[in-house]
N, C-alpha and C positions, 0 to 999 in steps of 0.2 A: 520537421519530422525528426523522429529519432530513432534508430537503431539497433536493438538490442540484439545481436548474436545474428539469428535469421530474422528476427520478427520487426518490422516497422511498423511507428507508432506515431499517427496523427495524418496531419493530409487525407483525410478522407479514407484510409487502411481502416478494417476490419475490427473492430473491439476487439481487444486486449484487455487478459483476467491475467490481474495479478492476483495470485493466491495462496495462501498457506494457513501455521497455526502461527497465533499470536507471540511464541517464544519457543526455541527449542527446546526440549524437552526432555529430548533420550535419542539415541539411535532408531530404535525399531519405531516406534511411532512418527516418528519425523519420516523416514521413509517411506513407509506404510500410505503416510498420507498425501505425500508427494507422487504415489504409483495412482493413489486412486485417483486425483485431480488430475493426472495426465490423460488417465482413463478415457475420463469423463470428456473432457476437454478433445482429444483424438477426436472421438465420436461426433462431438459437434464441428469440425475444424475450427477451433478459438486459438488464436495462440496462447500460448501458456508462459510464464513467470511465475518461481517457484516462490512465495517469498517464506521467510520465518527470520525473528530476532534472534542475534546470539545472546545478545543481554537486552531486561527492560531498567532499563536507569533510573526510569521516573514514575517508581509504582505509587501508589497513596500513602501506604505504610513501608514502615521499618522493616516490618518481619515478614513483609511481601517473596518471594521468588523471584529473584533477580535474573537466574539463569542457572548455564552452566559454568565450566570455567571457558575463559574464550578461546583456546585454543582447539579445547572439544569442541565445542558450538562449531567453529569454522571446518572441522577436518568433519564433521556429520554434514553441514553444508554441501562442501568439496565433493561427497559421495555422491550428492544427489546430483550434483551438475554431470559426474564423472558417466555415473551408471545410465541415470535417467537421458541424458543429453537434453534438459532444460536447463535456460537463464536462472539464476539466482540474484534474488534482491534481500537486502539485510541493512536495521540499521545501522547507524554509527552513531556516537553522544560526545564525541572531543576528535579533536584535531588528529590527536595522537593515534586514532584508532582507523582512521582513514588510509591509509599506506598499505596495514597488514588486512583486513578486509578486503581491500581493494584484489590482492592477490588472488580470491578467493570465487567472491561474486563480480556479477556482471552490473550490477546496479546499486548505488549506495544512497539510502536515504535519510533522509534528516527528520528529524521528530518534530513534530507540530509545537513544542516548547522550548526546541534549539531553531527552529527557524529563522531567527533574526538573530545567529550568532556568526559573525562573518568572520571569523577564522575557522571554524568546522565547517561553512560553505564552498569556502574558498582549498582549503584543504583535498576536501570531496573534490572539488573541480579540479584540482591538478593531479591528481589519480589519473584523469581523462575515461575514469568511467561515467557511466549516466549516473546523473545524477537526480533523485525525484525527494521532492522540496515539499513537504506537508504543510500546508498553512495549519500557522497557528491558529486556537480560536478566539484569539484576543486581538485577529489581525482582519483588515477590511483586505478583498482582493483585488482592489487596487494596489495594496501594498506587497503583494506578490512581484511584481514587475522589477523592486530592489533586491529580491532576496534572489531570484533569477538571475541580473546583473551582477551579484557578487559572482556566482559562479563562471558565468563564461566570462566578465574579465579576466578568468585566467588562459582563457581561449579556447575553452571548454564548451563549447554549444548545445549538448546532450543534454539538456535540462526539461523536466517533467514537474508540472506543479499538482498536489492532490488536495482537494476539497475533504474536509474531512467532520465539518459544522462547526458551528460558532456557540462560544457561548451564549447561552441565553436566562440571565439570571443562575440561580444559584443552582448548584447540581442539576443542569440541563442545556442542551446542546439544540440548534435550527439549522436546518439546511436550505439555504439560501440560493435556489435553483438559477437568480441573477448572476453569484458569484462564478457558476463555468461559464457563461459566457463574457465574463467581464476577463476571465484570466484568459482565454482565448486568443485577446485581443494582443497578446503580449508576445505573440507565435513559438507556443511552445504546449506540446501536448496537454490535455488537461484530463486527468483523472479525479474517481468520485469512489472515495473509501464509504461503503455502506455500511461500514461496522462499528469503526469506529463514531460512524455520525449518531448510532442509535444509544451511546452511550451516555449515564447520567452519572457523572464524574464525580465521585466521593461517594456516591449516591448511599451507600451502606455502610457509612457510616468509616468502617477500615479498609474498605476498598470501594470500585465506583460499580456500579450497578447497571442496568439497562433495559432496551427494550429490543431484541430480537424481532418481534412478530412486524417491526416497519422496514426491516429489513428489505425485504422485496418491493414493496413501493417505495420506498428511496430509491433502491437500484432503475427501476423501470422507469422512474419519473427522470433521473437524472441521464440514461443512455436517449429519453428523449428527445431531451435538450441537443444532447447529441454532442457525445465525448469519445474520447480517445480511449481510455482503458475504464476497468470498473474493480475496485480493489478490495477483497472479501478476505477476511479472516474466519476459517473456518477450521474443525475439530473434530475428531471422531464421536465426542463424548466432553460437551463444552464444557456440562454442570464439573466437571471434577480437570477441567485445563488449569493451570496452572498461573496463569494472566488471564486477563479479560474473560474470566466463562460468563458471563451476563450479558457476555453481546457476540461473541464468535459465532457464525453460521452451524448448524450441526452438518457434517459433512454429508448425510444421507440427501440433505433438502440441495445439494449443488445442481445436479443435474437438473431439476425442475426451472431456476433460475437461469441457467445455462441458456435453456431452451427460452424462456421467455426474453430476458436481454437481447438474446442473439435476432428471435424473430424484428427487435424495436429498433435494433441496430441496423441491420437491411434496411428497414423499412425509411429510416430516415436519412442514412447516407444514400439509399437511390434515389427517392424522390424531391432530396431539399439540399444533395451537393455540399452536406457540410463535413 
């Protein structure tokens, strides 16, 4: 199990929504949308993790939006943990970014294409915050169990691994409902990013494209299986986000989703004790 602030995650606890917008943005919108998922989230009793990137490192193009500068990114962060009194989780993309981050948020994660980079895992790990480990999609999850191991060799145990799809051929992405229970086996919470999985990488050509509308069957297929947390990137207003708008939730459609995972999550940690 893992620990986040109040919230515990795994052993049979309660689903856990990580959530936010794919990159910060701006002040007022990052907050804005931080008030409404908590909203939301209150109302269901979900616990809540605030997420959003300070920077995206690794957009398709050049002339992508990379972010803000990271100082901003982090001190609009800080607000939201300060004011709201929820967890924050935020990437990291190098070694060096892990220390000052770490001051910041409660949770550092690793990009699904720095995952098998073991000086940023290791790094993250000696922060001694959690740390949630995105498989790559060029990675079988059996190979999760070493990218895991770098971290707590530092003696760091708070590690969270997230399913996020595989590649599958070219500009397209499977979710391999085998792979949560195969990372399961490795004891350490397993999470299932729906957003990222609906996405079809380069797909348009200067950027990657998507499919939104599987959105909610991925989610509900995967809390069947029966996981730990369920990791949604969502947006007030996708078509004009910033990163990822071709696969970000619109924030209005949360609550619907809320209400269905939650009912599939009951349903399956009462009756099959996983």
């Amino acid at each position: 199990m893992v620990r986040v602030g109040n919230i515990n995650i795994g052993d049979g606890s309660p689903l856990v929504l990580i959530a936010g917008p794919c990159v910060v943005e701006g002040r007022e919108i990052t907050l804005q949308t931080a008030e409404y998922i908590q909203k939301i989230t209150s109302k269901y009793h979900v616990p809540l993790i605030f997420k959003a990137s300070y920077k995206k490192a690794n957009r398709t193009s050049g002339v992508s939006f990379m972010g803000l500068e990271m100082g901003e990114a982090l001190k609009i962060l800080a607000e939201v943990k300060r004011d709201l009194g929820i967890p924050v989780l935020t990437d990291i993309h190098s070694e060096l970014e892990a220390a000052p981050a770490s001051e910041v948020v409660d949770v550092l994660q690793v990009p699904a294409f720095l995952s098998r980079q073991t000086e940023i895992l290791q790094a993250a790990g000696r922060t001694g915050k959690a740390v949630n480990i995105k498989k790559g999609q060029f990675l079988a999850p059996q190979d999760m169990e070493h990218q895991a191991h770098k971290v707590t060799m530092t003696g760091n145990k708070n590690v969270m691994l997230t399913e996020r799809g595989t590649t599958f051929g070219y500009h397209n992405l499977v979710v391999d409902m085998r792979a949560l229970s195969i990372m399961r086996q490795f004891g350490h919470p397993v999470i299932l990013d729906a957003t990222h999985s609906v996405q079809l990488p380069g797909g348009a050509k200067n950027h990657s494209s998507g499919q939104p509308e599987f959105i909610f069957p991925i989610a509900r297929a995967g809390v069947a299986v029966g996981i730990d947390g369920l990791f949604v990137e969502t947006h007030p207003n996708p078509e004009r986000a910033l990163s990822d708008a071709s696969s970000q939730l619109k924030l209005e459609l949360l609550e619907d989703l809320i209400k269905q995972v939650k009912a599939i999550d009951s349903l399956v940690k009462e009756q099959f004790a996983i």
